[in-house]
C-alpha positions as CSV (number, residue, x, y, z in Angstrom):
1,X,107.9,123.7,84.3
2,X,108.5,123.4,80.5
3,X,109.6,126.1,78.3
4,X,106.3,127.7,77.2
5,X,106.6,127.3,73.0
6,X,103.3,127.8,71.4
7,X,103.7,123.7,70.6
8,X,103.4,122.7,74.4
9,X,101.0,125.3,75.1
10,X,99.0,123.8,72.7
11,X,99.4,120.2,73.9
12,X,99.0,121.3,77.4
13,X,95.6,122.9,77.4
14,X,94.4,120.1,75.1
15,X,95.5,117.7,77.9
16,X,94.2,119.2,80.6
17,X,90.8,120.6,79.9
18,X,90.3,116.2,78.4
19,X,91.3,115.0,81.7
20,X,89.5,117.7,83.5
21,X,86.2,117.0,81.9
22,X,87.1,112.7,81.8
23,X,88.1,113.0,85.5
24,X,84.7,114.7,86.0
25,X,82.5,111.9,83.9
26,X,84.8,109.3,85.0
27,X,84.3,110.0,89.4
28,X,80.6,111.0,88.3
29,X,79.0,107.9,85.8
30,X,82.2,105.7,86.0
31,X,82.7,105.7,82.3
32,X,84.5,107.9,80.0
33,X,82.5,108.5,76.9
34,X,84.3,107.5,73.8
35,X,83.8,111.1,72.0
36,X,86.4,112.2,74.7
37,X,88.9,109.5,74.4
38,X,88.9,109.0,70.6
39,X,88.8,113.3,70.0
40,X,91.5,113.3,72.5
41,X,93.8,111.3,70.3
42,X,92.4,112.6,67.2
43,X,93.1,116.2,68.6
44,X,96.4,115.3,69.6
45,X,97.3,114.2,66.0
46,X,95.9,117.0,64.6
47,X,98.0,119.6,66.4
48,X,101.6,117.4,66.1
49,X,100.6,117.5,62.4
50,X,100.4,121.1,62.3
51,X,103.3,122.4,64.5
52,X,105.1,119.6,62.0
53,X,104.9,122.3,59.6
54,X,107.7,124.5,61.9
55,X,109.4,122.5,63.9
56,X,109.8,119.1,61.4
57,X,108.6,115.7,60.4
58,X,110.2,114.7,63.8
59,X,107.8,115.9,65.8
60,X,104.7,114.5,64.3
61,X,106.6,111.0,64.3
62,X,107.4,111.0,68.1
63,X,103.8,111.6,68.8
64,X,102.8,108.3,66.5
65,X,105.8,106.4,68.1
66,X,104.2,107.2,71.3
67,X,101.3,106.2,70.4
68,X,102.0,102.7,69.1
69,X,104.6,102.2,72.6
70,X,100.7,103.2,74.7
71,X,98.9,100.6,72.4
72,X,101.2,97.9,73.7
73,X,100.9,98.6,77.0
74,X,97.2,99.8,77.1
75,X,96.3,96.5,75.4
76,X,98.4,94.7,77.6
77,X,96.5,96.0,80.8
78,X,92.9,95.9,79.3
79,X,93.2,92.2,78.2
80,X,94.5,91.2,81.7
81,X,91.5,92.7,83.0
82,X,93.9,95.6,85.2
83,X,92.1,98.5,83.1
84,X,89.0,99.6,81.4
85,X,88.2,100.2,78.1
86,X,88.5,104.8,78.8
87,X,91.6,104.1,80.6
88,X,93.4,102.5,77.8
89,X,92.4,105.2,75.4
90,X,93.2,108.0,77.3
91,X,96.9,106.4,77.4
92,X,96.8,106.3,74.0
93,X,96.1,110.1,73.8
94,X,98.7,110.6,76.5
95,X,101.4,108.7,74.3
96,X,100.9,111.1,71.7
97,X,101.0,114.2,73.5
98,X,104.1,113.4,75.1
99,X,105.7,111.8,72.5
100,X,109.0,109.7,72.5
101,X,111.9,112.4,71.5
102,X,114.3,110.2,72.6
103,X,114.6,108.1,69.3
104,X,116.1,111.1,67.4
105,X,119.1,111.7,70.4
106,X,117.9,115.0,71.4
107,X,116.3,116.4,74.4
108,X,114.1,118.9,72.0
109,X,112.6,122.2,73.9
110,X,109.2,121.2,72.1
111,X,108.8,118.3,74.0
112,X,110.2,115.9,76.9
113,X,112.8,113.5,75.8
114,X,111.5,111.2,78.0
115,X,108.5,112.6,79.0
116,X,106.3,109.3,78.5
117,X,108.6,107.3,80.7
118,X,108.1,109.2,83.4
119,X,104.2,109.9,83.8
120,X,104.2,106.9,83.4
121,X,106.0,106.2,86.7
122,X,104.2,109.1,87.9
123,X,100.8,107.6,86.9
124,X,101.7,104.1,88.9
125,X,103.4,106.1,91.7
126,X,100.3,108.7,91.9
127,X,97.6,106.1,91.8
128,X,98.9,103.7,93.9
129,X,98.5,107.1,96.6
130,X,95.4,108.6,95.5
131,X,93.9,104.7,95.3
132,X,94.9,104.4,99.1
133,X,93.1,108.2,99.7
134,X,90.1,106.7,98.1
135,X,89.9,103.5,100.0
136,X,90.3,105.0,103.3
137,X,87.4,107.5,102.9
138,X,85.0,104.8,101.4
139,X,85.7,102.5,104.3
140,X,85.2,104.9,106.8
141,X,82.1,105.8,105.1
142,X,81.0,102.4,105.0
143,X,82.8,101.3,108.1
144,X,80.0,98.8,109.6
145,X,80.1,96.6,106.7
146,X,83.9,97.4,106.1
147,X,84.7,96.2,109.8
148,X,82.7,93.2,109.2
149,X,84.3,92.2,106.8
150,X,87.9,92.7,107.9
151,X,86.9,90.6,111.0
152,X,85.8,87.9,108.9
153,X,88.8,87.9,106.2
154,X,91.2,87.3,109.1
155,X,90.0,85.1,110.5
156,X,89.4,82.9,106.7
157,X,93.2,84.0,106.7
158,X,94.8,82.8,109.8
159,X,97.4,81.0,108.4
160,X,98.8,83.7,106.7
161,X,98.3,85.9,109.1
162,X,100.7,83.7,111.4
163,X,103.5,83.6,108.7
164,X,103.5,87.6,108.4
165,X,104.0,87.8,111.9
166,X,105.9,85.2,112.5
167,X,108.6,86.9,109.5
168,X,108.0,90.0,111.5
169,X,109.4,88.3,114.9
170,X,112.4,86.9,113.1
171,X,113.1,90.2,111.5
172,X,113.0,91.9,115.5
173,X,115.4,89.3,116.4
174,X,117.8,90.1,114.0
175,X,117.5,93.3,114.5
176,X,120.3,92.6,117.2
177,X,123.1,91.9,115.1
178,X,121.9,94.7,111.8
179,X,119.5,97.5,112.3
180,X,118.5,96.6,108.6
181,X,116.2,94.2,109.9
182,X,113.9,96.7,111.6
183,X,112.8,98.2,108.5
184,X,112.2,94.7,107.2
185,X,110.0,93.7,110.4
186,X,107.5,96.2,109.3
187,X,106.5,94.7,105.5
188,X,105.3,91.1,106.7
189,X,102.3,92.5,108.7
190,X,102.1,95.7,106.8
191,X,101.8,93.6,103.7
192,X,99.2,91.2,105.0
193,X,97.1,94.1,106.9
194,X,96.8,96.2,103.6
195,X,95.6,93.2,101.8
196,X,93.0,92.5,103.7
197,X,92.4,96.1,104.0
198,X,91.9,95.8,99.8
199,X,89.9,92.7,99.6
200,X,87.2,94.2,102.4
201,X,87.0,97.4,101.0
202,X,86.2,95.9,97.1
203,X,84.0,93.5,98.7
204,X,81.9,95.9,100.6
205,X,82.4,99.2,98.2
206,X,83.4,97.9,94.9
207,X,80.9,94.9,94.2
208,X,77.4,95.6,93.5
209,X,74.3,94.9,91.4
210,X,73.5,96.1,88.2
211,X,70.5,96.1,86.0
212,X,71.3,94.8,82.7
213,X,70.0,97.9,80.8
214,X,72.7,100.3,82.7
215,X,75.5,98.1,82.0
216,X,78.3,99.8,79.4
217,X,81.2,98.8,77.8
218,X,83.9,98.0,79.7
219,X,82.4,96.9,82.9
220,X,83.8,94.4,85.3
221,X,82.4,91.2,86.1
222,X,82.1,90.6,90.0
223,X,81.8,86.8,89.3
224,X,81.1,84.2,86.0
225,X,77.5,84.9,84.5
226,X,75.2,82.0,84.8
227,X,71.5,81.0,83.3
228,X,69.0,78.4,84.2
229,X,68.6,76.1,81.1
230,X,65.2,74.8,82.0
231,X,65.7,71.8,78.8
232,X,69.4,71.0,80.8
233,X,68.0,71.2,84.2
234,X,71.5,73.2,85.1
235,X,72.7,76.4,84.8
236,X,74.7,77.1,82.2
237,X,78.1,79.7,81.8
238,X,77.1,82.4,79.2
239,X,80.0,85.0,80.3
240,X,82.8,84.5,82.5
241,X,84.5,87.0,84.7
242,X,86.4,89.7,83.3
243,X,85.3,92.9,81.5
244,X,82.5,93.2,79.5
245,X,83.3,93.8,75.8
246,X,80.6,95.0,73.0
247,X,80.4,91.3,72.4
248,X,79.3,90.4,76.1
249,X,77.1,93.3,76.0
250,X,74.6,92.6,73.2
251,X,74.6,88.9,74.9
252,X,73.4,90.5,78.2
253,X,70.8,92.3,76.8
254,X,69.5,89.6,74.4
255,X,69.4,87.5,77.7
256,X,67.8,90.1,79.3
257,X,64.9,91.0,77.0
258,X,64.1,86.9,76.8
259,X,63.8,87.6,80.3
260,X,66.7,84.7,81.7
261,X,68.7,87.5,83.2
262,X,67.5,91.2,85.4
263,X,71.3,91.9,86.8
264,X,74.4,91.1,87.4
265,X,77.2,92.1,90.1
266,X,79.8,94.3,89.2
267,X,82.7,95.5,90.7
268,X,82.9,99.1,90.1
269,X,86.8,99.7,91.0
270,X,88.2,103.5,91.8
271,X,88.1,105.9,88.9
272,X,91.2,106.0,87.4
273,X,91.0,108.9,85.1
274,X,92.2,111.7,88.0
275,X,95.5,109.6,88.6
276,X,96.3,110.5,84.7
277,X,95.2,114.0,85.4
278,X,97.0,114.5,88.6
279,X,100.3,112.6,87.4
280,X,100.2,115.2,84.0
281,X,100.2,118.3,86.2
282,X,103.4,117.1,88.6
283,X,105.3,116.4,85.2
284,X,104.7,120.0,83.6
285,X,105.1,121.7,86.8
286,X,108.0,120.0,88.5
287,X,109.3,118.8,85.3
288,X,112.5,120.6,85.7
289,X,113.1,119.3,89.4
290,X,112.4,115.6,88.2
291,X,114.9,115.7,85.2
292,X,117.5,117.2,87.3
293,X,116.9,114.3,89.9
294,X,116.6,111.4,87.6
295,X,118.7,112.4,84.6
């Protein structure tokens, strides 16, 4: 773990009683209410500012540079549609608690020289596991549907399902000549199982109706948005798939109030929040481990 300075005590319960209480909202209502997020950073600011005081103008700097690295890569992943609008704020909180203290050449005891770096890695790495975790327990909760569709996606992918294995064959064969190969041989079919494993899981768990009225901010879109234009005699695009912005929001519900439009299918994805909660705790408490390993 860290050394324990009254700075990174600070930081740390701040961090952890916001991801605690997001992780909570975010698993419970799938949303993150922006009070959280936008105190969070605010918070965050506040207390680099202060312990600025002691410790110098450095360290409420590496806490803004951290921010503005998170603002690229949060924007990044909300406008491809990978992230939701509490997600990308939460980052940005995260990027000023951890800071960047590389960019003055020291590896300060206030915070981790490249601290942001890593959770990072541990947030992709810690997701990717807890995401799987999460999968496997809502298939098996809804494994009627779940089997049904897994059936049916193979057989729509046969193709593919022929080239995996028939990589996976050629991979056995020359396993003969290098033992390399075997480790190989497993990816092609692992690779396509897991994908259809993916698609039938969001297709059975993920995607459902929504009454416009519950609909929030940063909502994904199952599939484009259409309305009957009676005068056209067609139907007629009014949002396209991807997630709903404040913009696409007031649109919905102006739609819905003329009565064109009672819900929409949405693809609820797997809370997020607890992979940023759970990735913080294994970088304070094996900090010193990681650091010895990777630097």
């Amino acid at each position: 773990m860290i050394e324990l300075s009254t700075a990174n005590i600070s930081l740390f319960i701040l961090t952890l009683i916001t991801l605690i209480i997001a992780s909570y909202t975010d698993i419970k209502r799938r949303e993150v209410p922006d009070m959280i997020s936008y105190g969070f950073i605010f918070l965050a600011l506040l207390l680099r500012a202060t312990f600025a005081i002691d410790y110098g103008w450095q360290f409420l700097v590496s806490g803004l540079v951290g921010f503005i690295i998170c603002l690229v890569i949060a924007s990044v992943l909300f406008f491809s549609g990978q992230w939701g609008g509490a997600d990308s704020k939460l980052l940005l909180g995260m990027g000023v608690v951890l800071g960047t203290d590389f960019i003055f050449g020291t590896s300060s005891n206030i915070n981790l020289a490249w601290g942001l770096a890593l959770f990072f890695l541990l947030l992709l790495l810690v997701s990717a596991i807890y995401g799987l975790v999460w999968m496997l327990v809502l298939a098996f909760i809804k494994r009627k549907n779940f089997i049904i569709s897994f059936k049916s996606k193979i057989k729509q992918n046969k193709v593919e399902h022929f080239v995996a294995l028939g990589f996976t064959i050629l991979f056995l064969i020359l396993t003969f000549w290098q033992v390399f190969f075997l480790v190989l041989a497993i990816i092609p079919l692992l690779g396509y199982y897991l994908f259809i494993f993916v698609a039938s899981v969001e297709e059975t768990c993920f995607i459902q109706a929504r009454k416009i009225p519950f609909l929030v901010e940063g909502d994904w879109l199952a599939e484009d948005v259409y309305v009957m234009k009676e005068n056209l005699g067609r139907k007629e695009l009014v949002v396209e798939k991807k997630v709903i912005d404040r913009k696409d929001l007031n649109h919905l519900r102006q739609l819905y109030s003329e009565g064109q439009l009672t819900e929409i299918k949405i693809k609820e994805g797997l809370p997020l929040v607890p992979g940023f909660l759970f990735a913080y705790l294994v970088l304070m408490f094996f900090w010193e481990w990681l650091s010895s390993v990777l630097f």
